[in-house]
C-alpha positions as CSV (number, residue, x, y, z in Angstrom):
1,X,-20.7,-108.4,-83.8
2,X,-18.9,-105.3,-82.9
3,X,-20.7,-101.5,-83.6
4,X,-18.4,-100.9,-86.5
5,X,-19.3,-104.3,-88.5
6,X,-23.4,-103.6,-87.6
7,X,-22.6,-100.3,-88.6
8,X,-21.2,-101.1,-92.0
9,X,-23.5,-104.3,-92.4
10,X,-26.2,-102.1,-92.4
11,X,-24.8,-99.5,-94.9
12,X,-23.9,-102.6,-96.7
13,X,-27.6,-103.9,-96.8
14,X,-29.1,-100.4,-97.6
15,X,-27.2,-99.4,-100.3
16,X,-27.3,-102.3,-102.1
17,X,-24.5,-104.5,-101.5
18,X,-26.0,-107.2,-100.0
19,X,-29.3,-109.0,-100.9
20,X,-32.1,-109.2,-98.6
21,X,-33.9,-112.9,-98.6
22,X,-37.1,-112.1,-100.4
23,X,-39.5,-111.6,-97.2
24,X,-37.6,-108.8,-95.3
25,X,-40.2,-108.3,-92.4
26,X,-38.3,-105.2,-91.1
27,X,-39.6,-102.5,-93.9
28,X,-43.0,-101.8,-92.6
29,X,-43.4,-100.3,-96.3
30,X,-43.7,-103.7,-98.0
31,X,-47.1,-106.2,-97.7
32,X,-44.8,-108.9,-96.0
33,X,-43.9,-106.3,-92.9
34,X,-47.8,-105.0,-91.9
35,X,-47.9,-107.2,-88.9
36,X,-44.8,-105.3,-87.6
37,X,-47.1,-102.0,-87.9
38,X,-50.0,-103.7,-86.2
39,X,-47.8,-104.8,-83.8
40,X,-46.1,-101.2,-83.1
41,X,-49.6,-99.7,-83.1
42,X,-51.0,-102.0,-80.3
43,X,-47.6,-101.2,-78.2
44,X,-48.6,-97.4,-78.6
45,X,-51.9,-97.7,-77.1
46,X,-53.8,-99.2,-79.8
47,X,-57.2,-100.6,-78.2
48,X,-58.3,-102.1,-81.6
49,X,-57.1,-102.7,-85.1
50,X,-59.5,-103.0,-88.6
51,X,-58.3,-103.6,-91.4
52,X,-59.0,-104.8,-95.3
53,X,-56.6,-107.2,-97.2
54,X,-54.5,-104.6,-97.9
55,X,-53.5,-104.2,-94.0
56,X,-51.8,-100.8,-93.3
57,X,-51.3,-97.9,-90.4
58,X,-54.1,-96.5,-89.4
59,X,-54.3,-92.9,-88.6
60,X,-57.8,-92.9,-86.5
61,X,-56.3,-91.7,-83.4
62,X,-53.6,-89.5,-85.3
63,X,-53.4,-86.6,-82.1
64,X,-52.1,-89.3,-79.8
65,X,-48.7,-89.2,-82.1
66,X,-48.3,-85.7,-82.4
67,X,-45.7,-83.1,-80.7
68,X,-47.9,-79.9,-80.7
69,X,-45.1,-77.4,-81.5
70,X,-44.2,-74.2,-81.1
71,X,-40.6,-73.2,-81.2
72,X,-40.1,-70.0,-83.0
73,X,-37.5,-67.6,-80.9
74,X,-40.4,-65.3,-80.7
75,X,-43.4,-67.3,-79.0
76,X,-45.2,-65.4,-76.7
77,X,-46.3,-66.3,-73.4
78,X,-50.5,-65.8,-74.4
79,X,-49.0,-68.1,-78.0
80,X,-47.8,-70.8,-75.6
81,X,-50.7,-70.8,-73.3
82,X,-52.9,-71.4,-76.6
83,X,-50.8,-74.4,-77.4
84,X,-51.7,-76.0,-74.3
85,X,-55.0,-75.4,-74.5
86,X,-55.1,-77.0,-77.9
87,X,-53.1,-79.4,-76.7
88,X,-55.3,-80.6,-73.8
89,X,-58.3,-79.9,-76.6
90,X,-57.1,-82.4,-78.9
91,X,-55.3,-85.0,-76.8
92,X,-51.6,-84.6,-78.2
93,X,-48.9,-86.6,-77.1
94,X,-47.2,-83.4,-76.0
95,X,-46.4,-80.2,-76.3
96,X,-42.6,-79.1,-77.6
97,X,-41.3,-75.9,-76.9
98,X,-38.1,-74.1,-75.9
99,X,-36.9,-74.6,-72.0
100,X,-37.7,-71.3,-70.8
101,X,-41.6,-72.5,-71.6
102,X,-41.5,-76.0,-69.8
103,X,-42.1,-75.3,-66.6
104,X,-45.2,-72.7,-67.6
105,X,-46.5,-75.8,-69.7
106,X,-46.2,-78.0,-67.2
107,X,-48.5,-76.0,-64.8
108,X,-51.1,-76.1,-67.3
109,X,-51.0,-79.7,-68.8
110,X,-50.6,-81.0,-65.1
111,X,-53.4,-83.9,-65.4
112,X,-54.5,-83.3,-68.5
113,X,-52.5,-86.6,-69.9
114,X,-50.3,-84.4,-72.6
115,X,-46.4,-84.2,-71.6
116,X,-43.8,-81.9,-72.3
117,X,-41.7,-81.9,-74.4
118,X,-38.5,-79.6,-74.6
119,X,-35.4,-79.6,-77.1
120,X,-31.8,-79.6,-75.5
121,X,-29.2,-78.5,-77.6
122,X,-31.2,-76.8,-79.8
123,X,-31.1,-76.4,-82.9
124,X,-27.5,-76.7,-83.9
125,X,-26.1,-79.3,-81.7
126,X,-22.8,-77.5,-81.4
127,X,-22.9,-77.2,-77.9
128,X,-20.4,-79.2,-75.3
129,X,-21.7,-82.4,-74.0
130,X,-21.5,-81.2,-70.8
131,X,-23.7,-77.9,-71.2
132,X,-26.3,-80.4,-73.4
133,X,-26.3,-82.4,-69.7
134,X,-27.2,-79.7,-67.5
135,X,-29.8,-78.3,-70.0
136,X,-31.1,-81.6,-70.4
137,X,-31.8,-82.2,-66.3
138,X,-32.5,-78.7,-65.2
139,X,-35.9,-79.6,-68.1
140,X,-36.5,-82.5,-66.0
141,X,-36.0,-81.2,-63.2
142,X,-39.2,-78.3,-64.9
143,X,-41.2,-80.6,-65.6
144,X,-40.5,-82.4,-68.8
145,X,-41.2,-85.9,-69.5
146,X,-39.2,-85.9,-73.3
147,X,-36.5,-84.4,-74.3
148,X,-35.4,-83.8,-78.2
149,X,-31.8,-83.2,-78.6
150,X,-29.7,-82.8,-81.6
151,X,-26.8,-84.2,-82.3
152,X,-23.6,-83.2,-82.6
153,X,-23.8,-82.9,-87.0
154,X,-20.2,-82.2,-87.8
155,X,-18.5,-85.0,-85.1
156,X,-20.9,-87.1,-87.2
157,X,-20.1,-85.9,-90.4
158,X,-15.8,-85.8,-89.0
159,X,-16.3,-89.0,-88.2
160,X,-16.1,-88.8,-84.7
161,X,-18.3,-91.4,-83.9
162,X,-17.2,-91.7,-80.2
163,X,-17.7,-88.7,-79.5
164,X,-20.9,-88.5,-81.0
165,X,-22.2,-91.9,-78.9
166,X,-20.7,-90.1,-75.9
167,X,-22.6,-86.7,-76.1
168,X,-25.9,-89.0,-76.5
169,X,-25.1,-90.9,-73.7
170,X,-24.9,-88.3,-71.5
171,X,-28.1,-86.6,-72.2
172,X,-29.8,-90.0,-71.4
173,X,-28.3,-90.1,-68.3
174,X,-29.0,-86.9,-67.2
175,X,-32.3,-86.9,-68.6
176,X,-33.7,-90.1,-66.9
177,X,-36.4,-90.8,-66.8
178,X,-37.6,-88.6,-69.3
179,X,-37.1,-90.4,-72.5
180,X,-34.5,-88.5,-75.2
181,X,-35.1,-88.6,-78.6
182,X,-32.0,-87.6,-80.8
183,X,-32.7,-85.3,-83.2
184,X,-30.2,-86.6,-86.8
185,X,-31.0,-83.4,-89.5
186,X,-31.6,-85.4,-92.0
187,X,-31.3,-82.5,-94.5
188,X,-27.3,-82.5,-93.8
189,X,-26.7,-86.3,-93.8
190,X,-25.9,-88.4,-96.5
191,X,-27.3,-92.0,-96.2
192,X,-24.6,-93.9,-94.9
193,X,-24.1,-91.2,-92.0
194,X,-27.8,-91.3,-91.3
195,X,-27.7,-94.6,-90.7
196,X,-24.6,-94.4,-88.6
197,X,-26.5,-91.5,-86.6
198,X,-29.6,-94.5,-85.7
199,X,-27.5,-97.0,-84.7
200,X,-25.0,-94.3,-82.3
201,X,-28.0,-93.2,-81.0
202,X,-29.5,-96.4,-80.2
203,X,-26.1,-97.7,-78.3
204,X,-26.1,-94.5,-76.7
205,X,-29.8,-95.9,-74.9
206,X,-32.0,-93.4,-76.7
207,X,-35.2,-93.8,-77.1
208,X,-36.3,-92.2,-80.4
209,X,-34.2,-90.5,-83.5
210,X,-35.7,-88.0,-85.5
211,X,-35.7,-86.6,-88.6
212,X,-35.3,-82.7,-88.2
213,X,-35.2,-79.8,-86.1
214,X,-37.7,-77.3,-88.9
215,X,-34.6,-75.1,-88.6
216,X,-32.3,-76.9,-91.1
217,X,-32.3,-77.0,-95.0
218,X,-34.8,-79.5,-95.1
219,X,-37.7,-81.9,-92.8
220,X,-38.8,-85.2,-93.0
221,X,-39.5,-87.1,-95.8
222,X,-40.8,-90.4,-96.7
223,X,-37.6,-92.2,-97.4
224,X,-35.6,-91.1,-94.9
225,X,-38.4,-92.3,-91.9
226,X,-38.5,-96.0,-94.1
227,X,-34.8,-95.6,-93.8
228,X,-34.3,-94.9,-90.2
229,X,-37.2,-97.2,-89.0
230,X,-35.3,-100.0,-90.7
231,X,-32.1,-99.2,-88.7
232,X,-33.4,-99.4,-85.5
233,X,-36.4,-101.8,-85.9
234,X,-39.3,-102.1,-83.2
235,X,-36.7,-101.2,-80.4
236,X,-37.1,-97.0,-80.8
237,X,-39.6,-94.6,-81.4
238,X,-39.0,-92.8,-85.0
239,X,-40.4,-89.0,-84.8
240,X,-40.7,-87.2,-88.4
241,X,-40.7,-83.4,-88.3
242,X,-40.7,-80.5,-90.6
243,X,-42.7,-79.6,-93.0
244,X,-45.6,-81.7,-92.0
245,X,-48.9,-79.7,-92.2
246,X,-51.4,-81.4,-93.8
247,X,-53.3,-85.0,-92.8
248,X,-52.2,-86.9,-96.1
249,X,-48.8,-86.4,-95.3
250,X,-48.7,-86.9,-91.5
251,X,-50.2,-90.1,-92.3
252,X,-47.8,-90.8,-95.3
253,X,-44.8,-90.3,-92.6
254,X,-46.4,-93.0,-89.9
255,X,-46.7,-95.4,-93.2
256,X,-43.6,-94.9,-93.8
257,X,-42.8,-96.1,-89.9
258,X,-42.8,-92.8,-87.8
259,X,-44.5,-93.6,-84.5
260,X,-44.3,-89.8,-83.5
261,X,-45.0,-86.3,-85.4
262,X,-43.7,-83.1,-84.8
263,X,-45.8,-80.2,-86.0
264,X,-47.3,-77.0,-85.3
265,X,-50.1,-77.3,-87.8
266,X,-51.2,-79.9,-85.7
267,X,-55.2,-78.8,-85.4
268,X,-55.2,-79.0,-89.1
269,X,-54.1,-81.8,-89.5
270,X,-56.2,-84.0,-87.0
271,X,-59.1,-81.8,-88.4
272,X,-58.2,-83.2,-92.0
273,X,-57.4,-79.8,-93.1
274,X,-55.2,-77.8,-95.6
275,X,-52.6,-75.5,-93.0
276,X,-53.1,-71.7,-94.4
């Protein structure tokens, strides 16, 4: 099967045109796909499942799936310094901040178990593949083990899918082997191109997609994680960000099939609180 007829199988399937057999087992919303969730849970470091007859995600352990994040254009050194701190606190996955931070963060999460994480083309994803490349390993090259780029929205939306698959590509390349996970903006996609950004960026060799950058019109929701962990099955990571900053919805997203959150009311949220 070529990309273009997976491509528009999928759209097919999705939007209606073609009829799934009743057990789907690639939904991880519906009862007949919670083994896949088990399964993904275990293969992100899961010591132990319980569970009732009603088997679904569970969010025990929720720190180990978040970003910590802290992006705004005007973070302050002491700000970022606090982020690590919480981050080492609370176990996070990582930390995400802007490049000029990642090599500060790295010298203060070095053996504490929580990576960095820095965004490359960021957050319009208008920039030349080539400039997305060098930002992309000079971060490695810092100190950071993930990188979240975005994608290049209106190639996508022209389109341009080539193009599109090829600026990917080389930010996995260069970023190896720090694992890249492609940030859609789901808030400017339509359905069809959303799934047409999944499947692109898993050809390209990514290893996650993502909903959002928290700059757009919009962040995550609900449907569009179902959507884009349907696309691209166990093989990637699905991160949901935006707009998440409170513990029933962080665990609403991984229901829905995120296996990684980006936030920055992250304390509140493994603390089970309301963000102010």
């Amino acid at each position: 099967m070529t990309l273009d007829e997976r491509i528009n199988r999928i759209i097919a399937e999705e939007l209606g045109h073609v009829h799934r057999a009743p057990k789907c087992n690639w939904c991880w919303v519906c009862p007949d796909c919670k083994t896949e969730v088990v399964t993904h849970l275990v293969g992100n470091g899961a010591a132990r499942v319980s569970a009732n007859s009603g088997l679904g995600p569970l969010h025990g352990d929720m720190a180990k799936t978040i970003d910590h994040t802290l992006l705004k254009a005007e973070a302050t050194q002491a700000q970022v310094e606090k982020l690590c701190q919480e981050a080492a606190e609370y176990g996070f996955a990582s930390v995400c901040v802007n490049p000029t931070w990642a090599p500060l963060c790295h010298k203060l999460l070095r053996g504490s178990g929580v990576m960095v994480c820095t965004v490359v083309g960021f957050p319009l994803g208008a920039t030349t593949t080539e400039t997305k490349a060098f930002e992309a390993h000079q971060a490695v090259e810092c100190g950071a083990a993930e990188i979240d780029m975005v994608i290049n929205v209106g190639r996508l939306k022209s389109g341009d899918y080539d193009t599109v698959e090829h600026d990917i590509y080389h930010v996995v390349r260069a970023s190896a082997p720090a694992h890249v996970k492609v940030i859609i903006e789901t808030c400017f996609l339509t359905d069809e191109e959303k799934i047409k950004a999944c499947v692109l960026s898993q050809e390209a060799g990514a290893h996650f997609v993502k909903t959002s950058t928290g700059f757009g019109s919009g962040g995550a929701k609900m449907e569009d994680v179902a959507l884009m962990r349907r696309v691209v099955g166990e093989y990637l990571g699905v991160k949901a960000s935006g707009g998440i900053r409170e513990y029933e919805t962080a665990a609403q997203m991984i229901e829905a099939g995120a296996s990684r959150l980006g936030a920055s009311a992250s304390v509140a949220i493994v603390e089970k609180k309301q963000a102010a």
